[in-house]
MARBA-293951 format. One record per residue (C-alpha): residue in one letter; chain; x, y, z. Coordinates in Angstrom, 1 decimal. Example, Ala and Ser with C-alpha at 12.3 -4.5 7.8 and 13.67 -1.06 7.14 Angstrom:
REM MARBA-293951
PT   residuo   cadena        u        v        w
PT         A        A     12.3     -4.5      7.8
PT         S        A     13.7     -1.1      7.1
//
This chain:
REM MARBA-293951
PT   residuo   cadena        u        v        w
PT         X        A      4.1     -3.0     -8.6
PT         X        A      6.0     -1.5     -5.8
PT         X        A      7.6     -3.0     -3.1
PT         X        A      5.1     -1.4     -0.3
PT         X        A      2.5     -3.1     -2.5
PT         X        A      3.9     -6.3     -2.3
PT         X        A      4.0     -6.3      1.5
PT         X        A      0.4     -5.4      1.2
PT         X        A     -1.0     -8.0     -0.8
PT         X        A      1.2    -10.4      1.4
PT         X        A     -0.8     -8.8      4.6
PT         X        A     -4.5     -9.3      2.4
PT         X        A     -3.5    -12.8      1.2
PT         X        A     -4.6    -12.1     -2.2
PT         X        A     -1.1    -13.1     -3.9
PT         X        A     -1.8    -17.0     -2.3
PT         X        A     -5.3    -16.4     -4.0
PT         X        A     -3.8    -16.1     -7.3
PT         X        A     -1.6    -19.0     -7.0
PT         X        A     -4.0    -21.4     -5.7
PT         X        A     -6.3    -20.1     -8.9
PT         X        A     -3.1    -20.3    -11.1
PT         X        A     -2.6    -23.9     -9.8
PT         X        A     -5.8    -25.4    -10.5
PT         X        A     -6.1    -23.9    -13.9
PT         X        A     -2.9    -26.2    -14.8
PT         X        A     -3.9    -28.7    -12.9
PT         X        A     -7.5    -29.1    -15.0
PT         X        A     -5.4    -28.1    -18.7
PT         X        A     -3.3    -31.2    -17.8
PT         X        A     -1.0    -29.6    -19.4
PT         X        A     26.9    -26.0    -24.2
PT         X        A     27.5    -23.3    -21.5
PT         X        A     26.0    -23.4    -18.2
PT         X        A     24.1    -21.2    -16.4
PT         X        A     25.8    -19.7    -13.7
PT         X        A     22.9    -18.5    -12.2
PT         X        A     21.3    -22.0    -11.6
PT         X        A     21.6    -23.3     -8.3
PT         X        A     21.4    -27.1     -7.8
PT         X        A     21.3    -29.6     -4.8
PT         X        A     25.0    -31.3     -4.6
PT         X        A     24.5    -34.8     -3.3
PT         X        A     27.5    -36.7     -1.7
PT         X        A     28.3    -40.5     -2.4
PT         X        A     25.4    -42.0     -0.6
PT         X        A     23.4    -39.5     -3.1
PT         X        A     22.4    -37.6      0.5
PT         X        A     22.0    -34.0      0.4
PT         X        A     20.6    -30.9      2.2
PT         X        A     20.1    -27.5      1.5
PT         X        A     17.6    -24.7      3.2
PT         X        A     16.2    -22.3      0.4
PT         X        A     13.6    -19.5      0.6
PT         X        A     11.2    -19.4     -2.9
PT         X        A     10.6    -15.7     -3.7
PT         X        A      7.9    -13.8     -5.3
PT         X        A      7.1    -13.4     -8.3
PT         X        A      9.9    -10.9     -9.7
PT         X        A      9.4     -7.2    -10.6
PT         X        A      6.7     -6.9    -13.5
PT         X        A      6.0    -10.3    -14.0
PT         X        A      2.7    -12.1    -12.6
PT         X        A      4.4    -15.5    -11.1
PT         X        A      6.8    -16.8     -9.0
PT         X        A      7.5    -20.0    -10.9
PT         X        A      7.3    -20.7    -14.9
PT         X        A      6.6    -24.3    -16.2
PT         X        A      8.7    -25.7    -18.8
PT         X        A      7.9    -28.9    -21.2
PT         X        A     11.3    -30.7    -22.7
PT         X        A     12.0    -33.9    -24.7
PT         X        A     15.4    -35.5    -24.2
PT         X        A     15.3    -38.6    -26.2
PT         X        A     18.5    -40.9    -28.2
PT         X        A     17.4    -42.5    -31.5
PT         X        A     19.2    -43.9    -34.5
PT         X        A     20.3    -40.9    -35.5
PT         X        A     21.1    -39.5    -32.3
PT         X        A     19.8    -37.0    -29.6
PT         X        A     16.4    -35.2    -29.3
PT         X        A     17.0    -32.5    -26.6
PT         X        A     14.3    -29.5    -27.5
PT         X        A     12.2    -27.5    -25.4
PT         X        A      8.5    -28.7    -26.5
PT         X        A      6.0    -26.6    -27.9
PT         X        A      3.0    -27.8    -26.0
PT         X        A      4.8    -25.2    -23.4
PT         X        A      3.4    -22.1    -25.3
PT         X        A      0.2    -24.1    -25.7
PT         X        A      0.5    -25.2    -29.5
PT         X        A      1.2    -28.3    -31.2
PT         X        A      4.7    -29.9    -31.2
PT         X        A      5.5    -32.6    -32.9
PT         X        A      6.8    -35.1    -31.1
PT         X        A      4.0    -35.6    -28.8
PT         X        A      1.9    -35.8    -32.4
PT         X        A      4.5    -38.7    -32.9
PT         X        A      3.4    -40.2    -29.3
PT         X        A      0.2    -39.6    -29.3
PT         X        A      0.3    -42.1    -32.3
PT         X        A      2.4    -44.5    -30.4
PT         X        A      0.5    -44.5    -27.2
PT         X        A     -2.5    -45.4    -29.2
PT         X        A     -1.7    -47.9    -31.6
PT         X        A     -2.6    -50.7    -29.2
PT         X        A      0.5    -52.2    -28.8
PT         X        A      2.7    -52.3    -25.5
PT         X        A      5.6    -51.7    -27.8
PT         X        A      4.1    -48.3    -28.9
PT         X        A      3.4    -47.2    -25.2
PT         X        A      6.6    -48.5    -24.3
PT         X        A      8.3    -46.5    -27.3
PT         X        A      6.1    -43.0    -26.3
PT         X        A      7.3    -43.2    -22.4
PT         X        A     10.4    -43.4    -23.4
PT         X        A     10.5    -40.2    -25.5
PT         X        A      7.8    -38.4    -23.5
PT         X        A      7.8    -35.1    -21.8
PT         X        A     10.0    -33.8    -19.1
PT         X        A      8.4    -31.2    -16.4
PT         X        A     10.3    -28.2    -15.1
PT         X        A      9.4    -25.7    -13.1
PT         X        A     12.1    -22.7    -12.1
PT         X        A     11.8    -20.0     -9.8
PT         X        A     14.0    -17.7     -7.8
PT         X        A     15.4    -19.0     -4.2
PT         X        A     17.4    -17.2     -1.6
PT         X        A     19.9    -19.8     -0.3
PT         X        A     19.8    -19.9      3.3
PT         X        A     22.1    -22.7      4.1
PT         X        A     24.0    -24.8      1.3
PT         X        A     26.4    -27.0      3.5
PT         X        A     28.3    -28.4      0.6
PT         X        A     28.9    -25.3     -1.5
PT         X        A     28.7    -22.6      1.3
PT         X        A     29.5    -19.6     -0.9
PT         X        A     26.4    -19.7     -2.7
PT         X        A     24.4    -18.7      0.8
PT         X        A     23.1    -15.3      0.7
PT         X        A     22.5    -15.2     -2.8
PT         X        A     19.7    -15.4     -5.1
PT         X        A     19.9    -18.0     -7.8
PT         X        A     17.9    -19.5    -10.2
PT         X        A     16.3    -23.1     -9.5
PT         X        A     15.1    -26.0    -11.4
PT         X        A     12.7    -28.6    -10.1
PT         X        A     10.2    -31.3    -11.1
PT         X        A      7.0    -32.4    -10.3
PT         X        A      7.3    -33.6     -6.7
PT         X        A      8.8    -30.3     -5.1
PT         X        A      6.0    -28.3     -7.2
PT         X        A      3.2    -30.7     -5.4
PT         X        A      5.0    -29.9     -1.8
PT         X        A      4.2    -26.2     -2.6
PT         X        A      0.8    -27.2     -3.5
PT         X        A      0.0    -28.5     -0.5
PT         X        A      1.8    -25.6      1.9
PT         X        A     -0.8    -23.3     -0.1
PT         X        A     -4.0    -25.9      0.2
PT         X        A     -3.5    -28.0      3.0
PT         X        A     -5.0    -31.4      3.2
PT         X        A     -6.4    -31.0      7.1
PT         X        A     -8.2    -28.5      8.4
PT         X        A     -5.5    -28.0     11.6
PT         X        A     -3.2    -27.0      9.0
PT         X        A     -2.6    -23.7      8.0
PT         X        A     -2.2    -22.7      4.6
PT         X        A      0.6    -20.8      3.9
PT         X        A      2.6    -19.0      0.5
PT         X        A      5.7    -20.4      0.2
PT         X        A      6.5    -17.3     -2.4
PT         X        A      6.3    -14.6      0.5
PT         X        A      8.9    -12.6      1.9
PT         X        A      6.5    -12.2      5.1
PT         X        A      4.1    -14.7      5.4
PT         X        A      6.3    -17.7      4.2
PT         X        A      8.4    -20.7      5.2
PT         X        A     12.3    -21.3      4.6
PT         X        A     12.0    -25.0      2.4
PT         X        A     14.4    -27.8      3.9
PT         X        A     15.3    -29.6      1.0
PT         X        A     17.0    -33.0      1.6
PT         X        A     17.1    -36.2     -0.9
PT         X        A     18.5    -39.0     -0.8
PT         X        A     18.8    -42.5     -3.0
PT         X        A     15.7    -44.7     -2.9
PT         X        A     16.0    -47.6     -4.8
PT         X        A     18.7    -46.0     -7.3
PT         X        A     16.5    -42.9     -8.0
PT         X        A     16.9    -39.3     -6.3
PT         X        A     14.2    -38.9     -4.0
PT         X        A     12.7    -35.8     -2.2
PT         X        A     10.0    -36.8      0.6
PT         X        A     11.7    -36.2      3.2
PT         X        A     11.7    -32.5      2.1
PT         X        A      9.4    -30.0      4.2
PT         X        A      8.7    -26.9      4.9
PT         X        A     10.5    -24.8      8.2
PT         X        A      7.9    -22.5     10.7
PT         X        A      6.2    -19.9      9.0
PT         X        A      8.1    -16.8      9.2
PT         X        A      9.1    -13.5      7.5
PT         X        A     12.5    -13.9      5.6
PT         X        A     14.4    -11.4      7.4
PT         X        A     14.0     -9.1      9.6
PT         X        A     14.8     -5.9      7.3
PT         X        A     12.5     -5.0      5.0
PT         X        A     15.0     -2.8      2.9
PT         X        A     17.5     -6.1      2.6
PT         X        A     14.4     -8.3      1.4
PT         X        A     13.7     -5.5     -1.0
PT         X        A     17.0     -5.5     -2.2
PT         X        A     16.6     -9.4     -2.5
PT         X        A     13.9     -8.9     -4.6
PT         X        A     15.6     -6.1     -7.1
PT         X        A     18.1     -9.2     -7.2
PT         X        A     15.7    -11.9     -8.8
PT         X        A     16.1    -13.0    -12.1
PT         X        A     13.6    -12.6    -14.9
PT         X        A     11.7    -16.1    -15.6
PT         X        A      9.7    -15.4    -18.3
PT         X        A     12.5    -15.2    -20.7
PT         X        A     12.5    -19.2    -20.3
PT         X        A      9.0    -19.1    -22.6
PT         X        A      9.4    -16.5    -24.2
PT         X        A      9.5    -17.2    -28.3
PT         X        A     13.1    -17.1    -29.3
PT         X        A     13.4    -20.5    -26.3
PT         X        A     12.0    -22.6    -28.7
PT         X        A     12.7    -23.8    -32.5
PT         X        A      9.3    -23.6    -34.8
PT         X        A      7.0    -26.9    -35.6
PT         X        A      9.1    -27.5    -38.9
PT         X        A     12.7    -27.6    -37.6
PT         X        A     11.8    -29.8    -35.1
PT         X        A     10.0    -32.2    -37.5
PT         X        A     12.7    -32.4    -39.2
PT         X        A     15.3    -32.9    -36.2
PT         X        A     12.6    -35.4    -35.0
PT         X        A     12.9    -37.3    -38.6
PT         X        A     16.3    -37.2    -38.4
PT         X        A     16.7    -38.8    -34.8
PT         X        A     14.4    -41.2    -35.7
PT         X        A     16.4    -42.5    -38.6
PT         X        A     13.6    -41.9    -41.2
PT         X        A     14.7    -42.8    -44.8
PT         X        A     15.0    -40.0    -47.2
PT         X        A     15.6    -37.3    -43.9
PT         X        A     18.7    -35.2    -44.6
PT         X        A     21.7    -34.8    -42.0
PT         X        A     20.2    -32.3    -39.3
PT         X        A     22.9    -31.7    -36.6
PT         X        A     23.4    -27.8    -36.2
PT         X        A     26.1    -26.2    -34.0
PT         X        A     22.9    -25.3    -31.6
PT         X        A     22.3    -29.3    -31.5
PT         X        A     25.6    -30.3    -30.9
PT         X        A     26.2    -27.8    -28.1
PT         X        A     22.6    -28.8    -26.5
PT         X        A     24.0    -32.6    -26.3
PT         X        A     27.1    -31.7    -24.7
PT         X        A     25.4    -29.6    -22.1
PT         X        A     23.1    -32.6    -21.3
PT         X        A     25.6    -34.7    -20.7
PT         X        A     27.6    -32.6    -18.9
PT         X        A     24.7    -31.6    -16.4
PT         X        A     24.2    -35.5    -16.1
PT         X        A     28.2    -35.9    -15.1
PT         X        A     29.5    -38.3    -17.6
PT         X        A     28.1    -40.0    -20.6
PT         X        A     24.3    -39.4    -22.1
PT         X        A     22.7    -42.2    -20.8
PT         X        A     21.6    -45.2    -23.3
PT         X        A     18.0    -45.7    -24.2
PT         X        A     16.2    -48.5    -22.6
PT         X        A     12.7    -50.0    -21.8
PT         X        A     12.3    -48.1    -18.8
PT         X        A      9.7    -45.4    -18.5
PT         X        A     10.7    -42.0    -17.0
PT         X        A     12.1    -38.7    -17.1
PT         X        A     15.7    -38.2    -18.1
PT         X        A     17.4    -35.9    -16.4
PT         X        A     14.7    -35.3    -13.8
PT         X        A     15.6    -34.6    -10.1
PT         X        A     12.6    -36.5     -8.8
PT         X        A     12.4    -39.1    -10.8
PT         X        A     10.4    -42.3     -9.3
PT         X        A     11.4    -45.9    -10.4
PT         X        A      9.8    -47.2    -13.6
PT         X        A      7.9    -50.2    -12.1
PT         X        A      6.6    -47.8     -9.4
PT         X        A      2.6    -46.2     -9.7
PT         X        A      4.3    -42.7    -10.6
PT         X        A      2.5    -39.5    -10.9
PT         X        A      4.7    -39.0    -14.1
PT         X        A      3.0    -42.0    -15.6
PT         X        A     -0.3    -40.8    -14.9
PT         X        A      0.3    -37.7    -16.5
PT         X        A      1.9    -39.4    -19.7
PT         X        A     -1.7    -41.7    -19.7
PT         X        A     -3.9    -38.3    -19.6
PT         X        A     -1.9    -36.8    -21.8
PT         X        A     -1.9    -39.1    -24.6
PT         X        A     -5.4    -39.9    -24.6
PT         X        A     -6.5    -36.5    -24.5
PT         X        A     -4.2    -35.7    -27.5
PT         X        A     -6.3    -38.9    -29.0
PT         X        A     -9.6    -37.0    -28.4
PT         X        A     -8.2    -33.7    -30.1
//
């Protein structure tokens, strides 16, 4: 697709269309190096931050703006769990075989134990970075970015609006979009994103060749899914075994392991966290407190029982 023809869809509103179709459909499935391309939200002291980003279109040859990523980061007796799942590609993965089992043997302990090894949502897609008061050189650039749950649902509602004075917009468009305020601060110890909205609809810039240049810019996301991203069924079984401290499993802590542990913990700045009773996401940007009706819990409920009816 060329760029004229992205200016064209954006004019017919088809692209919105397909993302509002793209949307649903997910929404009824119920489904050690950095990366210097990542761009993430620095936060001072007070855990306050603010940032203005643009989300982009889907980049050249590929269908979406944003890809959806299922992980499990998880400490056991044998020691971390960090794999991308395989329910991302849509097949069976076994560690939510493990809590579907859990969640359904009937005891709180068994819920207890499958929230705490349950999956983690990520979307990424490409941003422009408008303004970025605490890191300032990244502003003009196009960068990668991760985000959870909440942030997705804000996107949601700028393309289906709740009341009919609103108008719905795609947040993806060059043209026809908004510029996204993103601001968080610390709610009860957890990172939280409401006050997060969207600027006045407006093109990006003013140039069309400098937004097509912007575009030529983006970075693939579909290499995040793509095969090679994730270990088969039986390596992670047997990781999983290992982690769990299963009798008779083998030592299974490959260089690929080890490095995935130090990255976690480095990307959490200090120590991987201890595992405890509380439910949630580790490592999750939007994380809502445990003891809190959380749209993460909800999920984890659907899932489960669903996997109980396969």
């Amino acid at each position: 697709m060329s760029f004229a023809d992205l200016k064209k869809q954006s004019k017919l509103g088809s692209l919105t269309q397909k993302l509002v179709k793209e949307v649903e459909k997910m929404n009824n499935n119920g489904s050690g190096s950095s990366d210097d391309r990542l761009w993430k939200l620095e936060c001072d002291k007070s855990g306050n931050g603010y940032a203005v980003i643009r989300f982009l279109p889907a980049p050249d040859g590929e269908d979406l703006p944003f890809v959806k990523l299922y992980s499990h980061a998880f400490q056991g007796p044998g020691g971390w769990y960090i794999e991308n799942s395989l329910t991302t590609l849509g097949q069976k993965d076994p560690v939510s075989e493990y809590n579907s089992l859990l969640w359904n043997n009937g005891t709180d302990a068994g819920k207890d134990a499958a929230r705490k090894q349950k999956r983690k949502l990520t979307y990424i897609s490409n941003i422009y970075v408008v303004k970025d008061p605490a890191n300032p050189q990244n502003e003009g650039k196009v960068m990668l970015y991760k985000y959870g749950k909440k942030i997705f649902d804000k996107l949601t509602a700028a393309m289906q609006p709740e009341f009919e004075d609103e108008e719905a917009i795609d947040p993806f468009d060059f043209w026809q979009g908004a510029n996204f305020k993103l601001k968080a601060k610390n709610v009860a110890g957890y990172r939280n994103y409401d006050s997060s909205e969207f600027a006045a609809q407006s093109a990006l810039l003013d140039d069309d060749d400098a937004m097509e240049a912007i575009w030529k810019k983006e970075n693939s996301l579909a290499e995040f899914t793509a095969p090679d991203q994730f270990k088969d069924y039986d390596a992670l079984k047997k990781r999983l075994d290992y982690v769990l401290g299963n009798k008779g499993t083998p030592r299974f802590q490959d260089q690929e392991t080890v490095e995935a542990e130090e990255e976690f913990r480095a990307s959490n700045r200090g120590p991987a966290p201890q595992v405890t009773s509380t439910p949630g996401d580790f490592n999750a940007d939007d994380i809502l407190p445990s003891n809190s009706s959380s749209d993460d819990e909800d999920d984890a409920m659907a899932y489960f029982a669903k996997l109980a009816e396969d």
